[in-house]
C-alpha positions as CSV (number, residue, x, y, z in Angstrom):
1,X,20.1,-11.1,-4.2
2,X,22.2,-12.2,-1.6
3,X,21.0,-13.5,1.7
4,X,19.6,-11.8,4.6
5,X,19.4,-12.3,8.6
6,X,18.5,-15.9,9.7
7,X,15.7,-16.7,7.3
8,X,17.5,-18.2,3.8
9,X,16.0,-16.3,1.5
10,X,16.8,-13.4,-0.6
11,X,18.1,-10.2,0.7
12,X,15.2,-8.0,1.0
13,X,17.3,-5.3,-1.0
14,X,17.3,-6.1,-4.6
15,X,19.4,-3.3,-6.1
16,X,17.6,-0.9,-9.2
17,X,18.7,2.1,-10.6
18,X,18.0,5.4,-9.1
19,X,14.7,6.7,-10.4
20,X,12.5,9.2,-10.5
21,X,8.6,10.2,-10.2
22,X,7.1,12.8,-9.6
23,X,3.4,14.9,-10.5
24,X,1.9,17.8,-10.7
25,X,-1.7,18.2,-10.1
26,X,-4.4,20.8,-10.5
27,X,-7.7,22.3,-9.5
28,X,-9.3,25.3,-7.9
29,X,-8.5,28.1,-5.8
30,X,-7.6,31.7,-4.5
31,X,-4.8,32.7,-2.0
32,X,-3.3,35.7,-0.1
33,X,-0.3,37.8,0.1
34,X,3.8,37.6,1.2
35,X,5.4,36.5,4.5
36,X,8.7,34.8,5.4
37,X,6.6,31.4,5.2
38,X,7.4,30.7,9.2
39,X,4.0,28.7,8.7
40,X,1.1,29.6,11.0
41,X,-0.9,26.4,11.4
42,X,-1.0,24.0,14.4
43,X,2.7,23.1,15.6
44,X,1.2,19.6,15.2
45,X,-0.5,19.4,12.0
46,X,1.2,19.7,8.7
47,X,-0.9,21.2,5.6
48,X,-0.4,20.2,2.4
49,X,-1.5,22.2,-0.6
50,X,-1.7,19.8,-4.1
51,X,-3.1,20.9,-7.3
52,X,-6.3,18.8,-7.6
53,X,-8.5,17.3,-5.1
54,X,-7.5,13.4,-5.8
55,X,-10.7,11.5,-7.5
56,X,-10.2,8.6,-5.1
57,X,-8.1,7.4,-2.5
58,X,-8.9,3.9,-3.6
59,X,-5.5,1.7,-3.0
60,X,-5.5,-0.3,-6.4
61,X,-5.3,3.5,-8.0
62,X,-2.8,4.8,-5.8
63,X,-0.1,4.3,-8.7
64,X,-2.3,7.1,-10.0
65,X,-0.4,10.7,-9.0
66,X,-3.3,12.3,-7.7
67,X,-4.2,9.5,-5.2
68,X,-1.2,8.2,-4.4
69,X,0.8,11.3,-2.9
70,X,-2.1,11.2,-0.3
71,X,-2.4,7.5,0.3
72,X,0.8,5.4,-0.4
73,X,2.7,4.9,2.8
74,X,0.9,7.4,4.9
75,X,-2.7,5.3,4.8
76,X,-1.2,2.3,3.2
77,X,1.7,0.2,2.9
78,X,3.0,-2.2,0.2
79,X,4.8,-5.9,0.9
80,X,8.0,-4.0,-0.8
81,X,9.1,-0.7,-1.3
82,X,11.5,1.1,-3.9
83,X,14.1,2.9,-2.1
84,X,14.1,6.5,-4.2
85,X,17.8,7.3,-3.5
86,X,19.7,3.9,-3.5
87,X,17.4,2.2,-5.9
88,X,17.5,-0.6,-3.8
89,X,14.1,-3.0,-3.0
90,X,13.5,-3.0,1.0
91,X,11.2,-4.5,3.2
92,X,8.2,-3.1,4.1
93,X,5.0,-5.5,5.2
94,X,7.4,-8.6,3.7
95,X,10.9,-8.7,5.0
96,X,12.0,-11.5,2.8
97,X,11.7,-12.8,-0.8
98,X,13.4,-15.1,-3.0
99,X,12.5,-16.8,-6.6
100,X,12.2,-20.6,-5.7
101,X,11.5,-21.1,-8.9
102,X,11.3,-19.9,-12.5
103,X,7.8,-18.6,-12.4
104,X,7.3,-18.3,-8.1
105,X,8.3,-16.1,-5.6
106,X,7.9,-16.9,-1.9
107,X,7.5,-14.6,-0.2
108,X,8.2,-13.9,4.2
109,X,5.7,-11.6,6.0
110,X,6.5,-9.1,8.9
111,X,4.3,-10.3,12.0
112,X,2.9,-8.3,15.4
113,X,1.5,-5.6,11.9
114,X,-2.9,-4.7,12.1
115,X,-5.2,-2.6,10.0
116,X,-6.6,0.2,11.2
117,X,-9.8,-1.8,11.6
118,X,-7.8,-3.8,14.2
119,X,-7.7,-6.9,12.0
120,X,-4.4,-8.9,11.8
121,X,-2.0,-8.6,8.5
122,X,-1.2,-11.9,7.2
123,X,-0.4,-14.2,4.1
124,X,-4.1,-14.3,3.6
125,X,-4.7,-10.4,3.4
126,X,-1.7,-10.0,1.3
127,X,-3.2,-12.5,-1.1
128,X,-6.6,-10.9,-0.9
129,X,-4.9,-7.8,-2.3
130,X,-3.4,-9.2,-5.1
131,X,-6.2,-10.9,-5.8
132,X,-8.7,-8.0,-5.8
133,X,-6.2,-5.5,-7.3
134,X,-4.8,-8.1,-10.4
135,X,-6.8,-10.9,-11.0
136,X,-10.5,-9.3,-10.3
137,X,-13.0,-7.5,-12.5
138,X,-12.5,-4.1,-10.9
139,X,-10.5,-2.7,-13.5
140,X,-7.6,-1.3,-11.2
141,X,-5.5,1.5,-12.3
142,X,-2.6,-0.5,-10.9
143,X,-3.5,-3.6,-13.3
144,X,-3.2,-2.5,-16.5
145,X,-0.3,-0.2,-15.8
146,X,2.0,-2.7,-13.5
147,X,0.7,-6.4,-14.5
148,X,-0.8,-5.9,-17.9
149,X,-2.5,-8.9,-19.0
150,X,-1.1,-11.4,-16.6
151,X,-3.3,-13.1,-13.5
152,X,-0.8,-14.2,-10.8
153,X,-1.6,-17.3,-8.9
154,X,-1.5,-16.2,-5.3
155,X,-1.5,-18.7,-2.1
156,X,-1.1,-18.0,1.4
157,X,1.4,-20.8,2.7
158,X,0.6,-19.8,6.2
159,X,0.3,-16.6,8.1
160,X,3.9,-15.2,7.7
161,X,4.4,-17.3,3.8
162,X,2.9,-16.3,0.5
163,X,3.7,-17.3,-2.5
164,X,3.3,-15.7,-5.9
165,X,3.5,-17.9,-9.3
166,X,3.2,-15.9,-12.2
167,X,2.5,-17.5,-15.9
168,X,6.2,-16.7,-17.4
169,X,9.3,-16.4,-16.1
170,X,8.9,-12.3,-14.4
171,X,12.5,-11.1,-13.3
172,X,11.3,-8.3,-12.0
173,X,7.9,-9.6,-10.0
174,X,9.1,-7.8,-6.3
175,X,9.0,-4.5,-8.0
176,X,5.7,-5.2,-9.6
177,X,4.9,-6.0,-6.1
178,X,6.0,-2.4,-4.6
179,X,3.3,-1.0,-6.3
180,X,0.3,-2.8,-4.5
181,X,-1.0,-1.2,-1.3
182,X,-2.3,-3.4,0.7
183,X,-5.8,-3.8,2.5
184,X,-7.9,-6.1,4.4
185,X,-10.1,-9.1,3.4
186,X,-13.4,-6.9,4.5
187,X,-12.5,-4.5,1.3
188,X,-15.2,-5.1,-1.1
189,X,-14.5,-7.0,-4.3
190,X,-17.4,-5.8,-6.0
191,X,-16.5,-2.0,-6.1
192,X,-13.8,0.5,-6.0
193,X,-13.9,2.1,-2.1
194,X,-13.6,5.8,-1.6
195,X,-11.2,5.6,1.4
196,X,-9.1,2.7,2.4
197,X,-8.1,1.3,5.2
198,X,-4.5,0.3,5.8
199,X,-1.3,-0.7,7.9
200,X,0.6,3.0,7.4
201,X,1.2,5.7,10.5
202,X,-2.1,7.3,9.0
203,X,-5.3,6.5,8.8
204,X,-8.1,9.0,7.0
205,X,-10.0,10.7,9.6
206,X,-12.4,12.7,7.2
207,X,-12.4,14.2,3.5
208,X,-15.0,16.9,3.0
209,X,-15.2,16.9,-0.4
210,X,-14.3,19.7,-2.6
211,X,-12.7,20.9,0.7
212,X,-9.9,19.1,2.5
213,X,-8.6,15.7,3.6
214,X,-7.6,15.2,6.6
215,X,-5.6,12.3,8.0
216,X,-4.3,11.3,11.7
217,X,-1.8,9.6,13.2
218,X,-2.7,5.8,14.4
219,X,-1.8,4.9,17.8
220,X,-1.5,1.3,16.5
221,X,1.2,1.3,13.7
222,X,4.0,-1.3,14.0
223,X,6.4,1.5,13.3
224,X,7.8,4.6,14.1
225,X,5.5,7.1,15.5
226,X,5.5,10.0,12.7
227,X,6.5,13.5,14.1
228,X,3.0,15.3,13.0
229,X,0.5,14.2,14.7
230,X,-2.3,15.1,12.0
231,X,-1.5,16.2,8.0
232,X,-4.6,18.6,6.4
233,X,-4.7,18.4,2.7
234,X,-6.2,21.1,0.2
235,X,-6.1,21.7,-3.4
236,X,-5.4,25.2,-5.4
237,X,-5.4,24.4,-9.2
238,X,-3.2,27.8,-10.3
239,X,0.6,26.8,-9.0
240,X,1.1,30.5,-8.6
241,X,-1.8,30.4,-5.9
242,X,0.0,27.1,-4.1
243,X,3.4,29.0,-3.3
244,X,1.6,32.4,-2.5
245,X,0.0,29.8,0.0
246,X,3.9,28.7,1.0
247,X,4.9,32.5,1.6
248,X,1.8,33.7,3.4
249,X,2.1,30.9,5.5
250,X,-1.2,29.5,4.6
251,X,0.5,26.1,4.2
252,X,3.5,24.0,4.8
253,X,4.1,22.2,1.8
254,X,3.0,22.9,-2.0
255,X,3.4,20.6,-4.9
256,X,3.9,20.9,-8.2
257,X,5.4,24.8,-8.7
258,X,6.4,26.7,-11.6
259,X,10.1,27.9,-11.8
260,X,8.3,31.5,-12.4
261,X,5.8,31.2,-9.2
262,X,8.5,33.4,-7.1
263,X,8.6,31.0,-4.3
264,X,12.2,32.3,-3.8
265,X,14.6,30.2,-1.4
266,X,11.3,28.3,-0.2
267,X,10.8,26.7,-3.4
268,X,12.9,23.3,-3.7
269,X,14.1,21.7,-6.8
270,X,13.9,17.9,-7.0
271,X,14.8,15.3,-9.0
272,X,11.7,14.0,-11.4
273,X,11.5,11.6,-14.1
274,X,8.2,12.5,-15.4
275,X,7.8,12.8,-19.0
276,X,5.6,15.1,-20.9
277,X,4.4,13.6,-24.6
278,X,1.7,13.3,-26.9
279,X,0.3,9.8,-27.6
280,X,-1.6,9.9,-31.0
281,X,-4.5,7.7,-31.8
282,X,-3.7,6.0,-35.6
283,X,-7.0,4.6,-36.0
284,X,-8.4,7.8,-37.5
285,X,-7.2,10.2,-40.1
286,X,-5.4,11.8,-40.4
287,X,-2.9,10.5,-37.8
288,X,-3.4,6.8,-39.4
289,X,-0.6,7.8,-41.4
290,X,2.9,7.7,-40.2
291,X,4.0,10.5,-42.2
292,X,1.1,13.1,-40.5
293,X,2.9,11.5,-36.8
294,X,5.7,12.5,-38.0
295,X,4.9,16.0,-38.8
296,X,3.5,16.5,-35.4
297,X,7.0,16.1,-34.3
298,X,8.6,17.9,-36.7
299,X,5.8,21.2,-36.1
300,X,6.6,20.8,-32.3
301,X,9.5,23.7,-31.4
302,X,10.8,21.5,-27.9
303,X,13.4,23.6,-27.4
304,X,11.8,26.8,-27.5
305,X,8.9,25.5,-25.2
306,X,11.4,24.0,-22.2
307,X,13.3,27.8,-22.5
308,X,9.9,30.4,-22.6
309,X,7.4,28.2,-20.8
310,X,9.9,26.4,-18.2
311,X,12.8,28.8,-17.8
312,X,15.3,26.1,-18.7
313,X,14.8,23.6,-16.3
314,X,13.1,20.8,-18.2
315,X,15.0,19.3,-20.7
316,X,14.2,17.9,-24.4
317,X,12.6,14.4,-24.6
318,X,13.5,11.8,-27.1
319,X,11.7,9.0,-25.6
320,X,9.1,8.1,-22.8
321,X,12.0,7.8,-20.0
322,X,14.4,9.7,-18.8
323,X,18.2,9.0,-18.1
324,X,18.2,6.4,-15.2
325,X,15.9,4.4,-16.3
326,X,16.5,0.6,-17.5
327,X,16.3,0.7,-21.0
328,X,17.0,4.7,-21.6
329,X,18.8,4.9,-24.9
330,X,21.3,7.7,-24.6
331,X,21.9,7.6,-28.2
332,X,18.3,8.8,-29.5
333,X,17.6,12.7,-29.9
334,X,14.7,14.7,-29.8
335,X,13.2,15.6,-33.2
336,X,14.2,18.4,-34.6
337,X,11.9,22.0,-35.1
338,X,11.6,21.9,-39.1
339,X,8.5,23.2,-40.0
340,X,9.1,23.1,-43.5
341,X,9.3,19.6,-43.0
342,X,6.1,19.4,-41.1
343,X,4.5,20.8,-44.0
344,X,5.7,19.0,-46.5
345,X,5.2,15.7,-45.2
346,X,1.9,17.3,-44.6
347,X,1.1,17.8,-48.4
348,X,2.7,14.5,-49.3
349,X,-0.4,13.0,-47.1
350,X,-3.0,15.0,-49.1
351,X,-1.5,14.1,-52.1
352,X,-2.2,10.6,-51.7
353,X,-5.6,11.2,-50.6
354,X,-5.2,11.5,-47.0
355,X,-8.0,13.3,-45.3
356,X,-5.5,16.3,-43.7
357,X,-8.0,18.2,-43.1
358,X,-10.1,16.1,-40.7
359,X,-10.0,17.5,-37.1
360,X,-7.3,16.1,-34.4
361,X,-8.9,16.8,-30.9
362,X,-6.0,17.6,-28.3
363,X,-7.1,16.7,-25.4
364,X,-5.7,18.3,-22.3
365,X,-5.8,17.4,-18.4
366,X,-6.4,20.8,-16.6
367,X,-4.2,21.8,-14.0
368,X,-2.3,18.7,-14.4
369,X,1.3,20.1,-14.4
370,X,2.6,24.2,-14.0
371,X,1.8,25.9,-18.1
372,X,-0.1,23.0,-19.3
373,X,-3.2,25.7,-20.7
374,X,0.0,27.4,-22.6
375,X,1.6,24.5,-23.4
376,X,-1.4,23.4,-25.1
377,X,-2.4,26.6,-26.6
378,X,1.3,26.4,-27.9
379,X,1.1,23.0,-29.4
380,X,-2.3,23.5,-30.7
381,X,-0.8,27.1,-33.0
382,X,2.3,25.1,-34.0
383,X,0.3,22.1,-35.5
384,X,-1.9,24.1,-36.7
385,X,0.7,25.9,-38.9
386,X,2.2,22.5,-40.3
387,X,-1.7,22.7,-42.1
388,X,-3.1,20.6,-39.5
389,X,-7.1,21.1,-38.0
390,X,-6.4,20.8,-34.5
391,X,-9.1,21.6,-32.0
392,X,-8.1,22.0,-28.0
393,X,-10.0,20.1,-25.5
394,X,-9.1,20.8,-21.9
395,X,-10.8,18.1,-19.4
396,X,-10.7,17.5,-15.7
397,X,-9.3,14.6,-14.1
398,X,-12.3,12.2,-14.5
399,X,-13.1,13.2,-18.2
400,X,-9.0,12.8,-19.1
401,X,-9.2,9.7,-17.5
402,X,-11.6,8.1,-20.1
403,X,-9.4,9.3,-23.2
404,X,-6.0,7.9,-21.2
405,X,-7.1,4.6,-20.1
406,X,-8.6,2.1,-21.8
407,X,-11.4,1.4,-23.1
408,X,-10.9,4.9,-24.3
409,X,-13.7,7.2,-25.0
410,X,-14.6,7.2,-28.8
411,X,-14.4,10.8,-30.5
412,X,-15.7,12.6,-33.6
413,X,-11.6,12.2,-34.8
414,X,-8.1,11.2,-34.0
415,X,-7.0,12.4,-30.9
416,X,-3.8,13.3,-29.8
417,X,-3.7,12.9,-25.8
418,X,-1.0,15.2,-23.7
419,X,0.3,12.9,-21.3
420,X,2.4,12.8,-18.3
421,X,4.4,10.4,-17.6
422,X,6.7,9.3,-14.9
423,X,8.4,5.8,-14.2
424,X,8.3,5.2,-10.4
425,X,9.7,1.8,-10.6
426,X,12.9,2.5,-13.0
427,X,12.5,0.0,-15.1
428,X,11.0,1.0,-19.0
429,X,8.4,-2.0,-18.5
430,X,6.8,-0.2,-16.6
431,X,6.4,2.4,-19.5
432,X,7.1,-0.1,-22.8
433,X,4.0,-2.6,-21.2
434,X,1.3,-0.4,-21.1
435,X,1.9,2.6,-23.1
436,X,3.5,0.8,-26.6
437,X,1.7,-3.0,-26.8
438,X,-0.8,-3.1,-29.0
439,X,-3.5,-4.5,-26.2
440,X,-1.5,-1.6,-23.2
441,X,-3.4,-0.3,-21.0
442,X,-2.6,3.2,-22.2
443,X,-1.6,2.2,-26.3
444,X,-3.6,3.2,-29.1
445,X,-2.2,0.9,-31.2
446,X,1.2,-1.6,-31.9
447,X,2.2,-4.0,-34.9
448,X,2.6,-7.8,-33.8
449,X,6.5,-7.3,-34.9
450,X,6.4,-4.5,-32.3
451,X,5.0,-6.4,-30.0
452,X,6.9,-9.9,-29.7
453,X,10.2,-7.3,-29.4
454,X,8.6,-5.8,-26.3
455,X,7.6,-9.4,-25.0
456,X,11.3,-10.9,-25.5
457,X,12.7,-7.5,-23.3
458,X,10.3,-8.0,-20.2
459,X,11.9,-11.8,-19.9
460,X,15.4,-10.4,-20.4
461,X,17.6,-9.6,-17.5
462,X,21.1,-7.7,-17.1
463,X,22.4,-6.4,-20.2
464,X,20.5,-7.9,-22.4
465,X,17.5,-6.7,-20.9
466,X,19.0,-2.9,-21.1
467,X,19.8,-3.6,-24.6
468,X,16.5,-5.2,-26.0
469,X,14.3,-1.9,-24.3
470,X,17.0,0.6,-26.2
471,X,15.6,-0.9,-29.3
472,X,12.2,-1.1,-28.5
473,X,12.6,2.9,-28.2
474,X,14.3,3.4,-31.4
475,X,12.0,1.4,-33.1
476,X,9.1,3.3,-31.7
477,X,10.6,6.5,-32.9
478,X,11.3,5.1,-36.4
479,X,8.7,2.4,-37.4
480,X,5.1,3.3,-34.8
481,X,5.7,7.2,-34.3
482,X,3.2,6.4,-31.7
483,X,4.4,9.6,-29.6
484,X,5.6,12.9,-30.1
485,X,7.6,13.4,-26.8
486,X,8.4,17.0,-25.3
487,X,10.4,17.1,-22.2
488,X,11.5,15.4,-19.1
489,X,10.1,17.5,-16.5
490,X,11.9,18.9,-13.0
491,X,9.7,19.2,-10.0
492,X,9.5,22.0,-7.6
493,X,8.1,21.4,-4.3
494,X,7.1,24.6,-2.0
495,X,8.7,24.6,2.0
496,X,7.6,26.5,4.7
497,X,10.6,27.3,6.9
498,X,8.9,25.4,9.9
499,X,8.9,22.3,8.1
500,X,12.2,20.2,7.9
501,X,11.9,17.9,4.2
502,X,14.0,17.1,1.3
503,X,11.9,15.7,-1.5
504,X,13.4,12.7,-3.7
505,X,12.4,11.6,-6.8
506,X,9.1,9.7,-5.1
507,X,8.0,12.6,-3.5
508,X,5.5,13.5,-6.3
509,X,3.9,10.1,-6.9
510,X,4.1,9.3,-2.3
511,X,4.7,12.3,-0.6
512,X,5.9,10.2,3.1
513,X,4.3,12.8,6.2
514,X,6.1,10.5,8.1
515,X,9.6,11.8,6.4
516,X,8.7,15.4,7.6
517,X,9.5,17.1,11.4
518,X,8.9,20.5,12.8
519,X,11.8,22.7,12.6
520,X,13.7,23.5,15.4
C-alpha cells in the first residue's frame, strides 16, 4: 500500500485482482406480453424484478446473494469496499488503513456520516459491528463464510480510530472487512433483525411480504444524492417470466436470465464468477468412498450440459473458482464424461462391500439459478446410469439453507448438495476456508493433512500465496474429491431502455441503485 492524502497511513486502495460475483435467484410469479421495454413505471422509481423474495435483509447475511443485492450499499455500507472493475480496495465508511503490526490494523474513520436513525457513525459503531457480526452467538452468514473460526479483538481508539487485532498474522484482513455492513449500537445482539438500518442512500421504507420491497432515498446520506428517488423490488421465480417483465415494461431491471428467455438486445451479458458444483457429504455410504466421488464426476456429461441447457455461454469447471481469482490453477481440467468409468469404479465399490445401493439425496435450491429443475433432473438420470440410487430433492431457500450451512440438517443418506458459488472478494480463501476445512462453514468433511495445507496458504502472501492455493485445488481434485464441479456460470441481467446501467461482476451479489439514471 502506499500512502494516501495527509494522514500516514496506508493508501485506502489496496490493489486485488479483478473478480467476479454474481446470483441468480428464484421464486414465484406470472407476467404479460411484448413491448419495446420503454418501461412504464414512475420516472422516479426504479423496479427491480429478482428471482426470490430475499429471506432477510439482516446485514450480517448480506454476503448471502438473495439479501445482499437488496441491502449492500443501497441500505448499508461497509468500512471498505472492493472495486469490481480495478480490483482495487477503496474507502467507503473508513478512508484509511494500515497494518501497524503483524496481527493489527488501524484503522481511520470518515466523519460528518449518521444512521438513518439519526445516530452518529463512529469507532464505536464500527466495533459494535464487528463484534455482533464475528465474535457473537448469532451465527452470521458472514462469520463462517469470511472469518471462519477466528474472533478479532476490536477497540475503538477514539471516534474516527479503530483498531482490529486478529489472532495470526491476516494479510488480507481489509478485504475480510469489505464484507461487513455496518449498523448501529441499538441493533440487537440477541437476534437476527428483519430490516436494518444503515448509512447507504437508501433506507427500507416497507417490505410487504410475499409482495414487494420498497426502499427510498434518505435525505441524510453523506454522499451523493442517487438519481431514483425510490427503487420497488419484486420477485418472479421462472427467468422466462422476469424478462417478459423487461419487454412489457412491467419492470426496469431483471436479474438472473436465461440465454434462451428472448430478452433480445435488452438482455445484458456480464461478467460472473459464480460456480455451479456438487459438494458431496463422505460421512455416509456410499459417497464415504472416494472411488463412488469419483464416479459422480466421471457420470456428469459437463460439456454437454453448458451447450443444451446454457447455449454455450457457461464454461466447464475444474475447480470452485474461476480464472481471476487468487489461487485459480489454470493447469487443472474438468473431468472427463466416461461413463464406462463411472460404472466401473462403481462395481469396484460393491465389490468390496460398499453399500452402492444406498440412496444419495440431491438436494436442489429452487429457482436459485436459470435450468437448475433440468439441470438437476439431468444430473439425477446421469448418476443414476453409473448404477447409482439417487433421489431429487428440490427445497426453497430456507430448507436449502439448513443442508448448505452448518450444522447441516441430518438425512436418511449421503447427500450431494448443488451449490452455487461465487467469490466476491477474489481471493480462493474466501472459497478454500469455508467450503474445504474440515470444521468450514460449508465442508462436509477434510483430512488434518488437508487442512494444515490450507492454514499455511491463508498466511502466505504474493506468489507464494498464489502457489500454495493452486495446490490446495489439485489436491482436492486428487486426494478429498470433495466436489464434483460443473461450470463457471455467465450472468444475464434484463434493461429496460429507460434505465441507463452496465452491470459488473458485483452486480449479482450488490446490485448499487445508486449506479443507475433515467435515460435521456
Amino acid at each position: 500500500m502506499t500512502s494516501s492524502s495527509k494522514f500516514p497511513f496506508s493508501t485506502a486502495a489496496v490493489k486485488w485482482p479483478a473478480l467476479a460475483a454474481v446470483a441468480v435467484l428464484g421464486l414465484s410469479g406470472c407476467s404479460v406480453a411484448n413491448s419495446d421495454g420503454a418501461g412504464g413505471g414512475a420516472a422516479d422509481t426504479v423496479r427491480v424484478v429478482l428471482g426470490q423474495e430475499p429471506p432477510t435483509l439482516e446485514a450480517c447475511e448480506s454476503n448471502l446473494t438473495s439479501t445482499g443485492v437488496v441491502v449492500r450499499s443501497n441500505v448499508t455500507e461497509p468500512l471498505i469496499e472492493r472495486n469490481p472493475q480495478s480490483g482495487e480496495l477503496e474507502p467507503k465508511l473508513a478512508t484509511e488503513w494500515k497494518a501497524t503490526s503483524d496481527t493489527e490494523w488501524t484503522l481511520k474513520l470518515r466523519e460528518g456520516v449518521n444512521f438513518q436513525d439519526g445516530t452518529p457513525f463512529n469507532a464505536e459503531a464500527a466495533a459494535f459491528t464487528i463484534d455482533r457480526a464475528v465474535n457473537s452467538k448469532l451465527g452470521c452468514n458472514v462469520e463462517g463464510y469470511v472469518f471462519g473460526d477466528a474472533d478479532l479483538d476490536v477497540k475503538a481508539v477514539d471516534a474516527t480510530t479503530l483498531t482490529v487485532t486478529t489472532p495470526e498474522p491476516d494479510p488480507i484482513l481489509p478485504l475480510r472487512l469489505s464484507f461487513l455492513e455496518v449498523v448501529p449500537t441499538s441493533t440487537s445482539t440477541t437476534e437476527k433483525v428483519r430490516e436494518p438500518i444503515g448509512t447507504g442512500p437508501y433506507k427500507i421504507d416497507s417490505w410487504d411480504a410475499g409482495q414487494k420491497i420498497s426502499l427510498s432515498s434518505w435525505d441524510g446520506y453523506w454522499g451523493n444524492k442517487p438519481a431514483y428517488a425510490k427503487a420497488e423490488y419484486q420477485w418472479r421465480s421462472e427467468s422466462s417470466v422476469r424478462a417478459a417483465m423487461i419487454t412489457s415494461g412491467e419492470a426496469d431491471v431483471a436479474m438472473g436470465l436465461s440465454p434462451d428467455d428472448n430478452i433480445g438486445d435488452l438482455g445484458v451479458d456480464y461478467p460472473n464468477n459464480e460456480t455451479v458444483a456438487l459438494r458431496m457429504d463422505a460421512n455416509e455410504a456410499p459417497l464415504n468412498d472416494i472411488r463412488i466421488r469419483q464416479a459422480v464426476n466421471y457420470a456428469i456429461d459437463k460439456e454437454g450440459i453448458v451447450n443444451s441447457l446454457y447455449q454455450g455461454k457457461h464454461q466447464v469447471a475444474a475447480q470452485l473458482v474461476p480464472e481471476g481469482i487468487v489461487g485459480h490453477n489454470d493447469e487443472l481440467k474438468g473431468w472427463p464424461f466416461d461413463l464406462e468409468k463411472a460404472k466401473s469404479l462403481v462395481a469396484e465399490a460393491k465389490a468390496d462391500g460398499v453399500d452402492t445401493s444406498k440412496q444419495i439425496s440431491l438436494v436442489v435450491r429452487s429457482a436459485q439459478f436459470p435450468k437448475i429443475t433440468e439441470l438437476a433432473q439431468v444430473l439425477q438420470e446421469q448418476l443414476s446410469q453409473a448404477g447409482l440410487n439417487v433421489k431429487l430433492k428440490m427445497l426453497e431457500t430456507s430448507q436449502h439453507l439448513t443442508y448448505q450451512v452448518r450444522p447441516f440438517a441430518e438425512d436418511d443418506g449421503a447427500v450431494a448438495l448443488m451449490t452455487q458459488h461465487g467469490n466476491q472478494a477474489g481471493d480462493a480463501a474466501f472459497t478454500v476456508d469455508q467450503y474445504m476445512l474440515s470444521t468450514g462453514a460449508q465442508s462436509y468433511f477434510g483430512t488434518p493433512e488437508f487442512d494444515a495445507m490450507i492454514k499455511k496458504a491463508d498466511a502466505a502472501s504474493g506468489d507464494d500465496r498464489q502457489k500454495a492455493f493452486e495446490e490446495i485445488f489439485a489436491y482436492q481434485n486428487d486426494k478429498v474429491v470433495q466436489f464434483a464441479h460443473i461450470s463457471h456460470q455467465t450472468g444475464i441481467l434484463g434493461k429496460a431502455k429507460s434505465v441507463n446501467y452496465t452491470p459488473n461482476s458485483s452486480s449479482g451479489d450488490e446490485l448499487r441503485i445508486s449506479e443507475m439514471t433515467p435515460a435521456s
